[in-house]
N, C-alpha and C positions, 0 to 999 in steps of 0.2 A: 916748688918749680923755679929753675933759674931761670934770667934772661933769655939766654940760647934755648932751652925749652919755650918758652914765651914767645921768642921771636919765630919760631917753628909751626905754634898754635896759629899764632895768628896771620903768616903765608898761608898755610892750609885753610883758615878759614876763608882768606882773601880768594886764592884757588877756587874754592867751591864754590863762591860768588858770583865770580866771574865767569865762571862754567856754566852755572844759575842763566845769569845775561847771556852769554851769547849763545845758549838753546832758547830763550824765551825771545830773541833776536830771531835765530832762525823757523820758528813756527811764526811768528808775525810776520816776516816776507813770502810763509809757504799762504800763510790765511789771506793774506793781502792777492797774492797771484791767483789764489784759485776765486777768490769773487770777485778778479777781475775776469780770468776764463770765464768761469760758470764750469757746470755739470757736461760733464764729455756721455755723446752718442754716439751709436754703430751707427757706420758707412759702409762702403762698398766700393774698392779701388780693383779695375782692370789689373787680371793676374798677365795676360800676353795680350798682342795685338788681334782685331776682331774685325773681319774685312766685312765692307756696307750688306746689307740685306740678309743677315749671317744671323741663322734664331739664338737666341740666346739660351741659354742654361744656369745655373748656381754654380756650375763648376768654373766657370770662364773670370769670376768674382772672388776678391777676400774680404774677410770681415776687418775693418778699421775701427777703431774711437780718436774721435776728436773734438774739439771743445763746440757743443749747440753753436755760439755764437759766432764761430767762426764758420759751420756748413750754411751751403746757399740754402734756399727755398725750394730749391728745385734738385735736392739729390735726394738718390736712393735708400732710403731707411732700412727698407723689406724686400730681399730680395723675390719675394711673392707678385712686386711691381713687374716682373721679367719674364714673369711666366706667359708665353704665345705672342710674345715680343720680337720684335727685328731689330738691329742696328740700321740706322739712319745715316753713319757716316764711319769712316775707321776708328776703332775705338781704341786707343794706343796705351800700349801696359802701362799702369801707374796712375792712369787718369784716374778720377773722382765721376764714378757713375753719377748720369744725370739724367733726370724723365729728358727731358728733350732731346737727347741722344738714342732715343727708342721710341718704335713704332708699335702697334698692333700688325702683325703678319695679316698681308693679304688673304682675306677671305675667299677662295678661288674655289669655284665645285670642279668637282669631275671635268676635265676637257676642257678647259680653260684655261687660261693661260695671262699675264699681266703683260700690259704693253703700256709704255709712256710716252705720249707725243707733244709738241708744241704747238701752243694753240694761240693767237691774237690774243692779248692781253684784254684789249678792247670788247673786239668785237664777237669774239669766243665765249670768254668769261662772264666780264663785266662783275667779278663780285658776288653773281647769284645760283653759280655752281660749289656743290661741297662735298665732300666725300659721303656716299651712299644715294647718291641723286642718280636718278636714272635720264639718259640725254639723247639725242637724234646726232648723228653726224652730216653732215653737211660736204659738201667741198663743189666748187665751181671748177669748170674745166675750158679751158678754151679748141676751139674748131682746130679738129686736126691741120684742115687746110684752110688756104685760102678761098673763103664761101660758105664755109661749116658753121651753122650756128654754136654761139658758147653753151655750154648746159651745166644746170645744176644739177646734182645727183645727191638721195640718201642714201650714203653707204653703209650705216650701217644706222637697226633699229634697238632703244631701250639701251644702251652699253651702261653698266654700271659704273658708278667711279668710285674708284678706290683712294686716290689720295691729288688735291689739290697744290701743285708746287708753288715758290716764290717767284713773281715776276723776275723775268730775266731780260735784260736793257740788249736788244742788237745792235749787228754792226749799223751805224746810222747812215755810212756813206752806201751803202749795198743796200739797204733795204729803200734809201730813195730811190737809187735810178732800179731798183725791180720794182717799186712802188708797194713795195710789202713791209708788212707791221714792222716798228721799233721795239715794241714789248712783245715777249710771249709767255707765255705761261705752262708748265710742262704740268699736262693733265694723264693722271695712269686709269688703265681703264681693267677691267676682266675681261676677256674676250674667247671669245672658239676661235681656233687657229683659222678659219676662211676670216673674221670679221677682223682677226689681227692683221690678216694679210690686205685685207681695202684701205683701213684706216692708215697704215706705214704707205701703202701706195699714195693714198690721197694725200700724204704729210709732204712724200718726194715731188709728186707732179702736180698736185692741185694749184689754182691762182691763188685759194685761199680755202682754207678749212673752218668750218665754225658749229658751235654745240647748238642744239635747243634743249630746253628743259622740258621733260616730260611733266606733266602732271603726277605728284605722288597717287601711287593707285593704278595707274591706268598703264595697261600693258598691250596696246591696243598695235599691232606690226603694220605696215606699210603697204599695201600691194603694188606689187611689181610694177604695174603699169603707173604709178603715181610717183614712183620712184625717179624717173628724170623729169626735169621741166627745160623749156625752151619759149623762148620771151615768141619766136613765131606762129607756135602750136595754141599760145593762153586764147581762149577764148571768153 
């Protein structure tokens, strides 16, 4: 073997060394990246936009992977989480499905219907209403005229509640000089369309609206004559 064969040998072997390192280069930056990702999971991203209260389906979803460590705590693994579910708010194509972006659909029978009203944060609420609680509605009304006594009225008995909203802060200069609540809270109710129709009236004209809590169990209705009070009649 000459020189020029010799120096040929040993480029070629330099060649395949080098080749050697920078594959055993590139698996160490691929091994390094993936234990730094971790193991990639199925998600579930909006294929188009999905307007609020809108049942959902598998078909309205695509199936993603992405690295565990990077999905929150709270998205969609299984699209089986969807199933008798509602959107909560618009769901805008591309997003990252998330439980908090979905409800359970209203439980409604026959004849029923959902209505949402705001209710005094205070003195509505207070904390100890939740969804599937059964309530008394309430509303004070003041004397048509001048000499009329004001009257309380049960407008409505037992209303089921279906979902408890987030306090909502009012306008604070309107509700001093009306003297009405600074918080409210938007309470949904199931109702039969006469008991939707009291409740939305006692929402527009009432001084104030407010729940009671029924006893779980107890389905006990109102009679009519017990139905209004008046501070003149109490005996």
């Amino acid at each position: 073997m000459n020189s020029r064969q010799r120096r040929g040998v040993i480029l070629l072997i330099l060649s395949v060394l080098c080749a050697l390192g920078a594959f055993a280069g590139v698996l160490s930056v691929v091994h390094d990246a993936k234990s730094k990702v971790g193991p990639e999971v199925g998600a579930y991203r909006v294929r188009t936009d999905v307007k609020p209260y809108t049942a959902l389906d598998a078909g309205q979803f695509e199936k993603i992977s992405m690295p565990r460590r990077w999905l929150s705590a709270n998205a969609v693994t299984d699209l089986r989480q969807v199933q008798g579910k509602i959107a909560v708010t618009t769901l805008r194509a591309g997003s990252l499905l998330q439980t908090d972006m979905i409800v359970d659909q209203p439980a409604l029978q026959p004849g029923q219907q959902e209505v949402a009203i705001m209710i005094d944060a205070a003195t509505g609420v207070a904390g100890k209403i939740t969804p599937g609680a059964r309530v008394n509605v309430y509303a004070t009304f003041q004397g048509k005229k001048d000499g009329d006594p004001d009257q309380s009225k049960i407008i409505v008995t037992n209303a089921r509640v279906l979902d408890v909203g987030h306090i909502t802060a009012l306008d604070p200069d309107a509700a001093k000089n009306q003297q009405q609540p600074t918080e409210a809270v938007p309470i949904t109710f199931a109702l039969s369309t006469l008991d939707a129709q009291r409740v939305t009236y006692a929402e527009s004209f009432a001084q104030r609206v407010r729940l009671a809590l029924v006893a779980p169990g107890s389905q006990t209705s109102v009679p009519d004559k017990d139905r209004t009070y008046e501070l003149a009649t109490d005996k």
